[in-house]
C-alpha positions as CSV (number, residue, x, y, z in Angstrom):
1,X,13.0,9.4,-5.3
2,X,12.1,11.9,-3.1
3,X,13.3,13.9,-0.5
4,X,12.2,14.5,3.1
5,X,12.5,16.6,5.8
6,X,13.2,14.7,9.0
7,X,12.1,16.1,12.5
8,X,15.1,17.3,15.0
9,X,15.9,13.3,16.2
10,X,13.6,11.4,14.4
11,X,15.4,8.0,14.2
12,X,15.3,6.2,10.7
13,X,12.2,4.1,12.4
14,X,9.9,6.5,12.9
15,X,11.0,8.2,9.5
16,X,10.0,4.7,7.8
17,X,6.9,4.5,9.9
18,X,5.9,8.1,8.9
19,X,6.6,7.8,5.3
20,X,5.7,4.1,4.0
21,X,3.0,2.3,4.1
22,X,4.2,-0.8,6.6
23,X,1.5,-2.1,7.7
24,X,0.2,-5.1,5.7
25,X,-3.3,-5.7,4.0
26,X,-4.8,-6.7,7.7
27,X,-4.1,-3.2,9.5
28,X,-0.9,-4.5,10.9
29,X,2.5,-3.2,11.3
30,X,4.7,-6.0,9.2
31,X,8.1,-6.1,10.5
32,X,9.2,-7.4,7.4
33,X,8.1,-4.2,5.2
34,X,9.2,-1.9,8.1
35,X,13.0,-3.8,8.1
36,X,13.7,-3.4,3.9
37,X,11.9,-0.2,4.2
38,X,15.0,0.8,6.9
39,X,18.1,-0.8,5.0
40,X,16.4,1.1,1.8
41,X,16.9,4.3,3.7
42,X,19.8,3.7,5.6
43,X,21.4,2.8,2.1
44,X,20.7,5.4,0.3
45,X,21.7,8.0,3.0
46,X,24.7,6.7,4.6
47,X,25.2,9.6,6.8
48,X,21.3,9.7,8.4
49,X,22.5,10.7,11.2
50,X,23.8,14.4,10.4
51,X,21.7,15.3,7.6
52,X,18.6,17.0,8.1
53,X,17.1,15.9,4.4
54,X,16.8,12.5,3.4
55,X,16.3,10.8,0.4
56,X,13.3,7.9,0.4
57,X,14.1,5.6,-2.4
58,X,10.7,4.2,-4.2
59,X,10.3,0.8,-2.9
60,X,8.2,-2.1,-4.6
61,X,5.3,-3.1,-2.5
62,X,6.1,-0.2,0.1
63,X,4.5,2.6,-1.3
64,X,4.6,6.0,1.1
65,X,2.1,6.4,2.9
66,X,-1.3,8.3,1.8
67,X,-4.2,7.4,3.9
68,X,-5.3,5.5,7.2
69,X,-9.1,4.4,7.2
70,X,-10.0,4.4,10.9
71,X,-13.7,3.9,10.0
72,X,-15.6,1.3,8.3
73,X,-17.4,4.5,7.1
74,X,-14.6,5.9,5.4
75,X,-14.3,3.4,2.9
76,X,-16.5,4.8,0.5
77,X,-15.3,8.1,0.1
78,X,-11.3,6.7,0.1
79,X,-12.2,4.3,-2.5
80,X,-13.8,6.5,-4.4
81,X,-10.3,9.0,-4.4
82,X,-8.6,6.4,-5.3
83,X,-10.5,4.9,-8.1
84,X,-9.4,7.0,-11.2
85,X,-6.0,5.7,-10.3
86,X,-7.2,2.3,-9.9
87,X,-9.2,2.3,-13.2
88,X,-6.1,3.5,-15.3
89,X,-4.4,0.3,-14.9
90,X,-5.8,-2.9,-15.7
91,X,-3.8,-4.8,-13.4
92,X,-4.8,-2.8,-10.1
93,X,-8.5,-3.1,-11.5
94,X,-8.2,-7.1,-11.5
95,X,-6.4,-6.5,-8.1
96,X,-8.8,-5.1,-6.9
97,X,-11.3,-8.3,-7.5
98,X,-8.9,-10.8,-5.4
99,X,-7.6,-8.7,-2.7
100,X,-8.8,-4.9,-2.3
101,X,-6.8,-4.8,1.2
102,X,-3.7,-5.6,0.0
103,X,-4.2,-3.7,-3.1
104,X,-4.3,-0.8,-0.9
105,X,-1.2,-1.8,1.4
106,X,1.0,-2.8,-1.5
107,X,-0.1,-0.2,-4.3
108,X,-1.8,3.0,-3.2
109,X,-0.4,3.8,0.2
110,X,-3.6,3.2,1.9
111,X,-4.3,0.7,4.8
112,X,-7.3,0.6,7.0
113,X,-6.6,-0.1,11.3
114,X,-6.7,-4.1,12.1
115,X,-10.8,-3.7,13.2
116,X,-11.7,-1.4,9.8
117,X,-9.8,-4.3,7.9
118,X,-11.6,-7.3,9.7
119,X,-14.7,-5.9,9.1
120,X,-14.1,-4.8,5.3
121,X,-12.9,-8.5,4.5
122,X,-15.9,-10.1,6.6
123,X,-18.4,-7.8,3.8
124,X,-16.2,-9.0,1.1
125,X,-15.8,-12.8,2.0
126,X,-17.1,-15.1,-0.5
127,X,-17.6,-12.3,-3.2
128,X,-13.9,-11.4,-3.4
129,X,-11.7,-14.5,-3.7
130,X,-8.6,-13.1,-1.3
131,X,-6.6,-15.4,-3.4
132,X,-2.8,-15.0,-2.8
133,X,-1.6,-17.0,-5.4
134,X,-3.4,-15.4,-8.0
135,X,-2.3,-12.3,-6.5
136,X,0.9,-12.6,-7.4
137,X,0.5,-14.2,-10.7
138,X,-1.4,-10.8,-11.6
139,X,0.7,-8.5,-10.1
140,X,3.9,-10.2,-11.3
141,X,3.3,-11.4,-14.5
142,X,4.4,-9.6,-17.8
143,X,1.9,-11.4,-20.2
144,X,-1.2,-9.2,-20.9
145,X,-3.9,-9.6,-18.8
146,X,-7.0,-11.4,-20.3
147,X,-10.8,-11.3,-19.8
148,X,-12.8,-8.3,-19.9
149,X,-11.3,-5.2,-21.3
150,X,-12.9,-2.9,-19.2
151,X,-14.4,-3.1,-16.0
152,X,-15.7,0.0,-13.9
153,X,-15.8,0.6,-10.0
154,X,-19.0,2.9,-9.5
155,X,-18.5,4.3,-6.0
């Protein structure tokens, strides 16, 4: 956990919207992440309101926010920052091959704007399999992973 600074009347919103990543794999703000990002905060610092530091609990599938990609450009040199941590865990290396968006939204604290995010899953359709289902059997399940035992990202 880790504590923040909040700006002279910055509501418990705009804290959430400046410190996690709630916007979803498509470049959108998702009300859903932004609401138990809120009840996180607002339970762990009961008193919001008069303290000047606040705590920001760690949050599965809300990690704080690292990076915006506001150009299709950008891509490259992001993914290539965030590789070595990609590549030192199996399972966001096979996350990476179903859904690289949300791998971004849900892990790293990276999401692109809703036109840099169209455009990057355009490129990737129909080599990338986007599929949600296997998604969450990956990202959820405790057996070891099997296939390949290392794979490699070259930028």
């Amino acid at each position: 956990m880790q504590t923040v600074r909040r700006a002279e009347d910055e509501s418990i919103e705009d804290l959430v919207r400046r410190w996690y990543t709630v916007r979803g794999p498509a470049g959108i703000e998702d009300e859903d992440r932004l609401d138990r990002a809120m009840e996180a905060v607002r339970e762990e610092n009961p008193e919001f309101d008069e303290r000047e530091e606040v705590s920001m609990p760690e949050l599965d599938g809300i990690p704080p926010h690292e990076k915006t990609i506001e150009d299709v450009d950008d891509v490259h040199w992001v993914i290539h920052e965030a590789l070595e941590r990609i590549q030192d865990d199996p399972r966001l290396v096979a996350l990476s091959f179903i859904d690289p968006l949300r791998l971004g939204s849900e892990e790293l604290g990276i999401v692109a704007t809703p036109a840099v995010a169209a455009e990057v899953r355009q490129r990737l359709e129909g080599r990338l399999s986007f599929d949600q289902e296997r998604y969450e059997e990956i990202r959820y399940e405790n057996d070891e992973l099997r296939g390949p035992e290392e794979i490699r990202w070259v930028p």
